[in-house]
N, C-alpha and C positions, 0 to 999 in steps of 0.2 A: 553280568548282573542277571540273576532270574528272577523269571514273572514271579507277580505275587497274585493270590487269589485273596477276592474279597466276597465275604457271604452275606448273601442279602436273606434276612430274617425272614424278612416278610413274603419272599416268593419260595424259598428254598430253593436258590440259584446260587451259583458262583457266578462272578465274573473278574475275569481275568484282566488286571492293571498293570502296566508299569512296562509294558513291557517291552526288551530292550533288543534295538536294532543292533545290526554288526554294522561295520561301517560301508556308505555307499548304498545302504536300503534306505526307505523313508521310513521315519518314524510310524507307527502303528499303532490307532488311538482304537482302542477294541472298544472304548466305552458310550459308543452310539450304534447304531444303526448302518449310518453311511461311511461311517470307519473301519466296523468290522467287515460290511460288503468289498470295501476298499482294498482290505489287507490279503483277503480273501482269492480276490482279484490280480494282485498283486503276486501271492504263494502260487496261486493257477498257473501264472505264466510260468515264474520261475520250476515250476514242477513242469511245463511243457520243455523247456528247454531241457533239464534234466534226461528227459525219457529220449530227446531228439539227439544227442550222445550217447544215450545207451544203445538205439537202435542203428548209429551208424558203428558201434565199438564193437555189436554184435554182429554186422554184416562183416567185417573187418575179419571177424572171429572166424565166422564160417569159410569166407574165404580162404583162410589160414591154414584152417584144420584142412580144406579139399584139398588145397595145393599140398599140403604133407602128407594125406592122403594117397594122391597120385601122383608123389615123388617115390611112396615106398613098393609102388604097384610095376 
């Protein structure tokens, strides 16, 4: 299901409703303050974990590449 935006007349802001978790995340009420800090919070982590696989999938790499490196030397 995609987010929907709703446009507030009176600020000329969007804010973003509805919007729908995969399963295993916690729902994600963007319509306060301490929801959208929360979700926020939430994406951070998951985006640290992200970077902390790519940084060992790159170590992995380099390894790779030396050791083929200095299999063809």
């Amino acid at each position: 299901m995609p987010a929907s935006f709703t446009s507030l007349a009176q600020t000329g802001m969007a804010v973003l409703t509805d919007v729908a978790s995969s399963p295993g995340e916690p729902p994600m009420d963007l319509t306060t303050h301490s929801g959208a800090s929360d979700a926020l919070d939430y994406l951070d982590g998951k985006l640290n974990q992200v970077n902390e696989v790519r940084a060992l999938l790159g170590a992995d790499m380099n390894r790779l590449t030396a050791a083929a490196s200095n299999a063809g030397n």
